[in-house]
Gaussian input, Z-matrix of N, CA and C with variables (Angstrom, degrees):
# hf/3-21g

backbone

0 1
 N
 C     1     B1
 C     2     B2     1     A1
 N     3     B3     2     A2     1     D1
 C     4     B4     3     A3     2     D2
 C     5     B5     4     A4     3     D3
 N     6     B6     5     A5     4     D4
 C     7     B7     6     A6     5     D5
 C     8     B8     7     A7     6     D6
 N     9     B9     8     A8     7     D7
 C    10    B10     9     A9     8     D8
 C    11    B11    10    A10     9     D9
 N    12    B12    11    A11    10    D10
 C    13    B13    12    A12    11    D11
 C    14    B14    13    A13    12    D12
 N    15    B15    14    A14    13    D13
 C    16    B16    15    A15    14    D14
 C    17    B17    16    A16    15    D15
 N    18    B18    17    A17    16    D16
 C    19    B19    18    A18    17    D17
 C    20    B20    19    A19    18    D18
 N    21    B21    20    A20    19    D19
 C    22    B22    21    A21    20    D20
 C    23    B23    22    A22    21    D21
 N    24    B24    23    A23    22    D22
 C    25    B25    24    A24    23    D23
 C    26    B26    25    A25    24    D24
 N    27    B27    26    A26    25    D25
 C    28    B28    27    A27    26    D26
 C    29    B29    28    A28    27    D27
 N    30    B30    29    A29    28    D28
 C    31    B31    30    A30    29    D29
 C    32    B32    31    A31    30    D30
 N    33    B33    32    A32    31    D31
 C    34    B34    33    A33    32    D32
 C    35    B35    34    A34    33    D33
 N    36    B36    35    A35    34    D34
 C    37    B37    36    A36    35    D35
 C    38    B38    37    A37    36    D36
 N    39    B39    38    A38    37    D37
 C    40    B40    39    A39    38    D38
 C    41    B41    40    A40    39    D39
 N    42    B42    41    A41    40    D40
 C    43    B43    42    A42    41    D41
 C    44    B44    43    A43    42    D42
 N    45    B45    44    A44    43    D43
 C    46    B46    45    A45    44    D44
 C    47    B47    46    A46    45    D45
 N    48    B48    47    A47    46    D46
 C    49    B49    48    A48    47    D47
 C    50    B50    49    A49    48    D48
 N    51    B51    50    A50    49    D49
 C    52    B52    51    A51    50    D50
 C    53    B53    52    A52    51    D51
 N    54    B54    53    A53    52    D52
 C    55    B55    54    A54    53    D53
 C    56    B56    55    A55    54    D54
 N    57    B57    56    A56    55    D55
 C    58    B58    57    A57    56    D56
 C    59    B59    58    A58    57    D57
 N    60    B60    59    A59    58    D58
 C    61    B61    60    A60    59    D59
 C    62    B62    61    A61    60    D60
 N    63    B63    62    A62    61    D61
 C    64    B64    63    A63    62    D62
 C    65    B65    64    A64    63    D63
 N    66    B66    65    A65    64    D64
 C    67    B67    66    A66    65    D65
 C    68    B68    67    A67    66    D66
 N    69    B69    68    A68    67    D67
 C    70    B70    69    A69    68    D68
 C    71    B71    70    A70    69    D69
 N    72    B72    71    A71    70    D70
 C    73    B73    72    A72    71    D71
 C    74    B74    73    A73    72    D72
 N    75    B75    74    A74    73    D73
 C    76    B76    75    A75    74    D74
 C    77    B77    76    A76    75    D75
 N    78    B78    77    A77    76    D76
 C    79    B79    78    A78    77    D77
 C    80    B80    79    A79    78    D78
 N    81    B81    80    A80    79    D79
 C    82    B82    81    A81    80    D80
 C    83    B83    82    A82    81    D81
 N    84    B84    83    A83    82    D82
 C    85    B85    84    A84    83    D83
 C    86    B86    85    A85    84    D84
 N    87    B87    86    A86    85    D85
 C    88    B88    87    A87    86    D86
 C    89    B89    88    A88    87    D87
 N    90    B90    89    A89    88    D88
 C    91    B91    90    A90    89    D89
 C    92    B92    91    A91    90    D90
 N    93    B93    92    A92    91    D91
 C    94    B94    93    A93    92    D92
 C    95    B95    94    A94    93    D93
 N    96    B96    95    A95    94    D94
 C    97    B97    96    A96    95    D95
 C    98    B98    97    A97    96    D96
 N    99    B99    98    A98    97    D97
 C   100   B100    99    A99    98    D98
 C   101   B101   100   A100    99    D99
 N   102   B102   101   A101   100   D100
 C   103   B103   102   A102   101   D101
 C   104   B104   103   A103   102   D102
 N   105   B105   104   A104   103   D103
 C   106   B106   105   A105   104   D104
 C   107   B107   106   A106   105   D105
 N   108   B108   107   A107   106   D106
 C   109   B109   108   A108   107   D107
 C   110   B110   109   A109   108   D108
 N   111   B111   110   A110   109   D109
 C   112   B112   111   A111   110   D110
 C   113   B113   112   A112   111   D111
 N   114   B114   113   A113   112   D112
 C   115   B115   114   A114   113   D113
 C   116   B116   115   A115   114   D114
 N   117   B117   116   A116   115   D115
 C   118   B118   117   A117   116   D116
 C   119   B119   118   A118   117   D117
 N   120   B120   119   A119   118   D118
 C   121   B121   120   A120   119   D119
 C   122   B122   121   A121   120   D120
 N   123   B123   122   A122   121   D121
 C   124   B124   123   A123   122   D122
 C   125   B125   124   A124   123   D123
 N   126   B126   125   A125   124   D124
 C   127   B127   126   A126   125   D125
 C   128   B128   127   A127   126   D126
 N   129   B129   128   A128   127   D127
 C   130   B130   129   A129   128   D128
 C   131   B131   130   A130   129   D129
 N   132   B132   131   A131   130   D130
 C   133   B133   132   A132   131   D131
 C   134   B134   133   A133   132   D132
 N   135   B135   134   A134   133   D133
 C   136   B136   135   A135   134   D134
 C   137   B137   136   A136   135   D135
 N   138   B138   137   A137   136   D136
 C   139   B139   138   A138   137   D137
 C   140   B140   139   A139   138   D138
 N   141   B141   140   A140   139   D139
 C   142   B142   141   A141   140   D140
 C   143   B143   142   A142   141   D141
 N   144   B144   143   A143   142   D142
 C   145   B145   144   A144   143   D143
 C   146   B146   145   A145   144   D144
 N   147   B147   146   A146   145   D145
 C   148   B148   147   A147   146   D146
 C   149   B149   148   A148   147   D147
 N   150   B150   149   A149   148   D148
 C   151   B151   150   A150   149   D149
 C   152   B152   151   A151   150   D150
 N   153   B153   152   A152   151   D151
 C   154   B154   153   A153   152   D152
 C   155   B155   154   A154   153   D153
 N   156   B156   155   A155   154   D154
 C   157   B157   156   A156   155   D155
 C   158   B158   157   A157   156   D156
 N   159   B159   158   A158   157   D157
 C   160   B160   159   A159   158   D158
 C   161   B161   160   A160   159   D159
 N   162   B162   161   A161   160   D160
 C   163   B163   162   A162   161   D161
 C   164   B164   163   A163   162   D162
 N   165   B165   164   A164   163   D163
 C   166   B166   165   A165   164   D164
 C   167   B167   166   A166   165   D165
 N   168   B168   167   A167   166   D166
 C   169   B169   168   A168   167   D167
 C   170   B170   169   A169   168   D168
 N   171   B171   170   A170   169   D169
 C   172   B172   171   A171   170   D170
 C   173   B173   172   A172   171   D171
 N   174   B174   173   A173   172   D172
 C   175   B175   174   A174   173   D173
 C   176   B176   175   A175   174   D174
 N   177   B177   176   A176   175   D175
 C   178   B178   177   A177   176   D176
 C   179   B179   178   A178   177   D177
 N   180   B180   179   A179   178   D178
 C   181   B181   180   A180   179   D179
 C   182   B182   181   A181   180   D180
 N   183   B183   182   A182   181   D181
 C   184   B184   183   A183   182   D182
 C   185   B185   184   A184   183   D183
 N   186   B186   185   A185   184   D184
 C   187   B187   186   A186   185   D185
 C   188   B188   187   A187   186   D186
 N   189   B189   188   A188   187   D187
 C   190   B190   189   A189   188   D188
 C   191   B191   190   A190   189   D189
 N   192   B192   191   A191   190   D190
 C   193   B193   192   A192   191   D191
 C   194   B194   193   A193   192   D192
 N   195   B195   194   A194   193   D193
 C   196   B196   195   A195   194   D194
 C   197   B197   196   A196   195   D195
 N   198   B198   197   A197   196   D196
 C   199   B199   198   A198   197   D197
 C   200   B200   199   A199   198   D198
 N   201   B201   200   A200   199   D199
 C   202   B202   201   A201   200   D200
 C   203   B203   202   A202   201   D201
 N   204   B204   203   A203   202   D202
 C   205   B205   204   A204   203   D203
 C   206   B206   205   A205   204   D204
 N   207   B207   206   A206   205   D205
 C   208   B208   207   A207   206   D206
 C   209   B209   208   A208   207   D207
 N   210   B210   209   A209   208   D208
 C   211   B211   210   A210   209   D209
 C   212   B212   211   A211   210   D210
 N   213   B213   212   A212   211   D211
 C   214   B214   213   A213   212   D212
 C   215   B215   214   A214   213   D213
 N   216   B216   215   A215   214   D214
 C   217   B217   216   A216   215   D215
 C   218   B218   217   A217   216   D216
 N   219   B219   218   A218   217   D217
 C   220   B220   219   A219   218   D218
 C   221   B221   220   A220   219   D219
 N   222   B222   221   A221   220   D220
 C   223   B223   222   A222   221   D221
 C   224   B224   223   A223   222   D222

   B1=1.4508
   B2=1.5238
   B3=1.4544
   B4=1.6306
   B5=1.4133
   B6=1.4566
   B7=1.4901
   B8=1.6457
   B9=1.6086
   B10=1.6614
   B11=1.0298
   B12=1.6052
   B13=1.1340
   B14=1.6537
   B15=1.2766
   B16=1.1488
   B17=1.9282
   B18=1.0375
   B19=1.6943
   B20=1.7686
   B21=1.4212
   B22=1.4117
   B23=1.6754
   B24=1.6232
   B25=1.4250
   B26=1.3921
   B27=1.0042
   B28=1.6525
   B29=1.7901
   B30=0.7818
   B31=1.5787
   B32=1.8031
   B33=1.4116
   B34=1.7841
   B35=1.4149
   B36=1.6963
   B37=1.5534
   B38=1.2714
   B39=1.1138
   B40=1.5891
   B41=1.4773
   B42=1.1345
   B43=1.3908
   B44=1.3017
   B45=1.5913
   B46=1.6820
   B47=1.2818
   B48=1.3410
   B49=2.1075
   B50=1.5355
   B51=1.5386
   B52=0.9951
   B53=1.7179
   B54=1.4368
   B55=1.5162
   B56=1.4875
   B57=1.0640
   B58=1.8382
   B59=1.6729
   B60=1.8831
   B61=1.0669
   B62=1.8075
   B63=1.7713
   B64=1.4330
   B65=1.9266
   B66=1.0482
   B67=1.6456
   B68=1.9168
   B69=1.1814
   B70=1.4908
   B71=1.8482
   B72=1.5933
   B73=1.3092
   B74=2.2448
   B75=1.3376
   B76=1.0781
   B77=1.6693
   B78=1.4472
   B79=1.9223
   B80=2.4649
   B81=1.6766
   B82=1.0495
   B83=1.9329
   B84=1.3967
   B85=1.3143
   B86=1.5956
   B87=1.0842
   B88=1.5858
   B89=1.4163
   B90=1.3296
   B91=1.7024
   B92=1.5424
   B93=1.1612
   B94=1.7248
   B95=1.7257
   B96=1.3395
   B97=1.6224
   B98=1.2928
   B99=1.4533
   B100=1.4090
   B101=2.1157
   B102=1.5605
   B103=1.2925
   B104=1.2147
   B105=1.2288
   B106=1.4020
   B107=1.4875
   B108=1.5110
   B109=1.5924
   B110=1.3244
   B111=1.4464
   B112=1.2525
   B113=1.3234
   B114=1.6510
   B115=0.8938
   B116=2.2478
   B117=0.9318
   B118=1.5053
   B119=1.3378
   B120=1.7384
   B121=1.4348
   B122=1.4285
   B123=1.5619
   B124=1.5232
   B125=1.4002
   B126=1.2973
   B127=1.5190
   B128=1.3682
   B129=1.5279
   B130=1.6213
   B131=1.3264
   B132=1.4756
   B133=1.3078
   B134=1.5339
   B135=1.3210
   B136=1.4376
   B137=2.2101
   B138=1.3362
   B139=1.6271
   B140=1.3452
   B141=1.0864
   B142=1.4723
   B143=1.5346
   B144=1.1994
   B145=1.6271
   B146=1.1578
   B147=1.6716
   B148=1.0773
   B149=1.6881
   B150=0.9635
   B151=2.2859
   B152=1.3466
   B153=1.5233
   B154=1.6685
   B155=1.0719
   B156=1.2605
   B157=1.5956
   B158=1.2834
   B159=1.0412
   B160=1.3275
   B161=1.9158
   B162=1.7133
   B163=1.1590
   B164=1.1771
   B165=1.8305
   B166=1.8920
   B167=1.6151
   B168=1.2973
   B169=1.2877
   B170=1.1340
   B171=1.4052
   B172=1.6647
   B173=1.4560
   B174=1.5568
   B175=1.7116
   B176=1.7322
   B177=1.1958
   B178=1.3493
   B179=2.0213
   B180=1.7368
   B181=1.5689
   B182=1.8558
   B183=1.1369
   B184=1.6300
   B185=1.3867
   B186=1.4318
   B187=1.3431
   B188=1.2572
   B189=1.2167
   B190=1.6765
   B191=1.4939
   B192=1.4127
   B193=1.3790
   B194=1.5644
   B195=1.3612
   B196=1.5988
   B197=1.6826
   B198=1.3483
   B199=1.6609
   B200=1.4764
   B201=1.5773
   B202=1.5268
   B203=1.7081
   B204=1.0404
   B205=1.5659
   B206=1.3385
   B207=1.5111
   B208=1.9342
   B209=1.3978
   B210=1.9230
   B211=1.6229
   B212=1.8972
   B213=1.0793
   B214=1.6503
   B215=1.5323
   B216=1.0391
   B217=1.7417
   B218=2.0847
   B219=1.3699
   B220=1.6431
   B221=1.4521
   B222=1.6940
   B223=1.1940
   B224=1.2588
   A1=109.46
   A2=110.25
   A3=108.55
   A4=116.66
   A5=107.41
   A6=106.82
   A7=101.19
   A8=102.24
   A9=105.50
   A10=113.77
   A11=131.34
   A12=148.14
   A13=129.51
   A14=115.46
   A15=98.97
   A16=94.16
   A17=123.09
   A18=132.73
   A19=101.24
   A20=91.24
   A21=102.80
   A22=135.61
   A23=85.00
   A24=112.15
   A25=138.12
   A26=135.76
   A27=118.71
   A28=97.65
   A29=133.52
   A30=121.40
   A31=111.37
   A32=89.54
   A33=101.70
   A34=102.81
   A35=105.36
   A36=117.33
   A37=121.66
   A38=147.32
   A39=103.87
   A40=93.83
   A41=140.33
   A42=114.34
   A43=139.79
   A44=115.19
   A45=126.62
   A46=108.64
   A47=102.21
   A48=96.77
   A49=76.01
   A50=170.48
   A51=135.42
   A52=109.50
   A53=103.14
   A54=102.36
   A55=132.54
   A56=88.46
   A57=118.07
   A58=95.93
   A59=109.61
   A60=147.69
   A61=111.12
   A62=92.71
   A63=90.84
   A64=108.53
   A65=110.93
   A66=118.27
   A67=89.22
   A68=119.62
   A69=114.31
   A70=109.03
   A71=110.46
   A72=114.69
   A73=98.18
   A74=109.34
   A75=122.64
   A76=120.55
   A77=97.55
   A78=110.24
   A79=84.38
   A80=101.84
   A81=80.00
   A82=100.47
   A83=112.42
   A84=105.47
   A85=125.57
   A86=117.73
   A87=115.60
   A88=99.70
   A89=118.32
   A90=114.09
   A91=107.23
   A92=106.13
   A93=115.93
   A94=89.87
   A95=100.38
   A96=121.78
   A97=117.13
   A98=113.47
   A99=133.01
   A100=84.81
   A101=110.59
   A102=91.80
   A103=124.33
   A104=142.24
   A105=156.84
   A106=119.05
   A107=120.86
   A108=115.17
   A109=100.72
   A110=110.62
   A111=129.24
   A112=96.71
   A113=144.32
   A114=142.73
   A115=118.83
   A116=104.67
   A117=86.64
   A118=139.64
   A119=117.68
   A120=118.45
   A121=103.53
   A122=114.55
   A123=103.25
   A124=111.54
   A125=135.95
   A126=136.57
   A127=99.72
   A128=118.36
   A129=131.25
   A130=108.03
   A131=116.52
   A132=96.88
   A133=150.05
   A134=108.31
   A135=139.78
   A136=80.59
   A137=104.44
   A138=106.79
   A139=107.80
   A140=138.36
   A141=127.23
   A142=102.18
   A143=135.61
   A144=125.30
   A145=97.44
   A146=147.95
   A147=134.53
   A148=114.42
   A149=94.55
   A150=90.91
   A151=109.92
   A152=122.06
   A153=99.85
   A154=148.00
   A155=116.17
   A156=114.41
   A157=123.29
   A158=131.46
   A159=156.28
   A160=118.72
   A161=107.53
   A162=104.65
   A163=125.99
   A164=114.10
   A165=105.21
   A166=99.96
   A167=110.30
   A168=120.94
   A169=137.96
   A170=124.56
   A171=111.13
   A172=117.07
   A173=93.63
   A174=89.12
   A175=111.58
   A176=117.29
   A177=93.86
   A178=113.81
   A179=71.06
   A180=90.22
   A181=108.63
   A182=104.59
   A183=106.14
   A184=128.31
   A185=101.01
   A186=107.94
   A187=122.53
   A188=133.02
   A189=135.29
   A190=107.35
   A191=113.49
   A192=119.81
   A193=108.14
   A194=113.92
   A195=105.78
   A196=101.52
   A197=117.10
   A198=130.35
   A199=114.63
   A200=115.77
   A201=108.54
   A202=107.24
   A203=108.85
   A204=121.47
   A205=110.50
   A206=87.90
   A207=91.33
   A208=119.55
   A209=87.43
   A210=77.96
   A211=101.10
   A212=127.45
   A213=130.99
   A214=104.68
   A215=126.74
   A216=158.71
   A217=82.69
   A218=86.87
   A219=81.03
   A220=120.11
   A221=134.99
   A222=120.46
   A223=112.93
   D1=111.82
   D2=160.16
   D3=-86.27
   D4=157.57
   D5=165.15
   D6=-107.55
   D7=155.17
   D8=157.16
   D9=-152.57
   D10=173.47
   D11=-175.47
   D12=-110.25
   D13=151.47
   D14=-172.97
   D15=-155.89
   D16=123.04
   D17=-167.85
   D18=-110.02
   D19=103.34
   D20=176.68
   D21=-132.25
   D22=36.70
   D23=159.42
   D24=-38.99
   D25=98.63
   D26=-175.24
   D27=91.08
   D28=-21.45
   D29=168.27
   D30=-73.88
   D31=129.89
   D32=-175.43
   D33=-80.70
   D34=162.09
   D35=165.80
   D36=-60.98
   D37=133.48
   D38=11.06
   D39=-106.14
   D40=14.06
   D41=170.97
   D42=-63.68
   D43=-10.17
   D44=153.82
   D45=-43.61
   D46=-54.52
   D47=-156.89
   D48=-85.10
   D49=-2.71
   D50=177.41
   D51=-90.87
   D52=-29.76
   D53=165.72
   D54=-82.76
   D55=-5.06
   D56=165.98
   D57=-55.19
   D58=-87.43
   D59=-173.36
   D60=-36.60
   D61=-43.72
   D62=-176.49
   D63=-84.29
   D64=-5.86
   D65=-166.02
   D66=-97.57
   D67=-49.24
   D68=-173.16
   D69=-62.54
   D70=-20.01
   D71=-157.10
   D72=-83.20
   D73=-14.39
   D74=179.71
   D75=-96.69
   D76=-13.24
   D77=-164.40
   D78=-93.00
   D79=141.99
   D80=-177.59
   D81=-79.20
   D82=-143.75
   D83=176.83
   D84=-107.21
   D85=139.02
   D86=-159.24
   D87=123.61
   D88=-41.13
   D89=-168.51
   D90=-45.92
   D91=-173.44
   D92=168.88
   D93=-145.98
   D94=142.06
   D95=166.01
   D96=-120.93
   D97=115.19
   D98=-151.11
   D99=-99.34
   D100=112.60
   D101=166.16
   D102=-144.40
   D103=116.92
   D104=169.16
   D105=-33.38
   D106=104.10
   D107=176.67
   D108=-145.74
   D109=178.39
   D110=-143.72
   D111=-95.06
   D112=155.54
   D113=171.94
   D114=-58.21
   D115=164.72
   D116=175.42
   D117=116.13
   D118=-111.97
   D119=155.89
   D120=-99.68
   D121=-29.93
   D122=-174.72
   D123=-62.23
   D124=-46.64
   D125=-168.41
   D126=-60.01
   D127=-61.52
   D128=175.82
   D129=-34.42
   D130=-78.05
   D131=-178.57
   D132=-94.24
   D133=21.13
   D134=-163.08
   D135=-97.23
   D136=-54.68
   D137=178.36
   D138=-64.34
   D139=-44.35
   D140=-169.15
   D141=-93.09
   D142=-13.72
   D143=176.46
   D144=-88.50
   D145=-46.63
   D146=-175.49
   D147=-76.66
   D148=-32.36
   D149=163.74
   D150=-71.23
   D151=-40.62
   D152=148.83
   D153=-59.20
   D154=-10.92
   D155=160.75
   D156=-88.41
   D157=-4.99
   D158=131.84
   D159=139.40
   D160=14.90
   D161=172.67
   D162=-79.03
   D163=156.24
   D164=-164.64
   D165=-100.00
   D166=123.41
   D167=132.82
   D168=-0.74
   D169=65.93
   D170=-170.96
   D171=-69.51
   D172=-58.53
   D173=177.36
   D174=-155.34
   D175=147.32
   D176=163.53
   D177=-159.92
   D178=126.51
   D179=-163.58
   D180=-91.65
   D181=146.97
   D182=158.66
   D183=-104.91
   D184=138.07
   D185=-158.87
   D186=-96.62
   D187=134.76
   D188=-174.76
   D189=-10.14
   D190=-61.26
   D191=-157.51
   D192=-79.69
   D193=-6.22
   D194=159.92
   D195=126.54
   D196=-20.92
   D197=177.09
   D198=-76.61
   D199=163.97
   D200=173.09
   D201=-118.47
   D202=144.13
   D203=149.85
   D204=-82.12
   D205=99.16
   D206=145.77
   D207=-108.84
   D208=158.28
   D209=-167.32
   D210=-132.38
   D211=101.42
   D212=-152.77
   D213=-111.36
   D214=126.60
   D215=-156.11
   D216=-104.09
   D217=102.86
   D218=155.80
   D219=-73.80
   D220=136.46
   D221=160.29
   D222=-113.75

């Protein structure tokens, strides 16, 4: 299992979950993708489009400065 990252601060909807989508489509499965978004619609829906495709949710924390860590388990 690798981990990676992906900083997706300041990127508008929907292009988070599409650079989300296109970064998970390259990770094999087992990985985790560690990714940085903006509080709001990006966290909201970057979390509910990728649990619809059926990856799990590891964790996702908010961070002092106002952003979230997500953290998504390719399956």
């Amino acid at each position: 299992m690798n981990k990676h990252d992906l900083d997706l601060r300041g990127v508008a909807c929907p292009m988070n979950f599409v650079k989300t989508r296109l970064f998970l489509d390259k990770v094999p499965a087992g990985d985790v993708l560690n990714v940085l978004l903006d509080a709001g619609e990006p966290i909201e829906s970057v979390t509910s489009s990728v649990g619809a495709e059926g990856h799990a949710i590891e964790s996702q924390i908010k961070c002092p400065e106002g952003h979230y860590l997500l953290s998504i388990r390719k399956v």
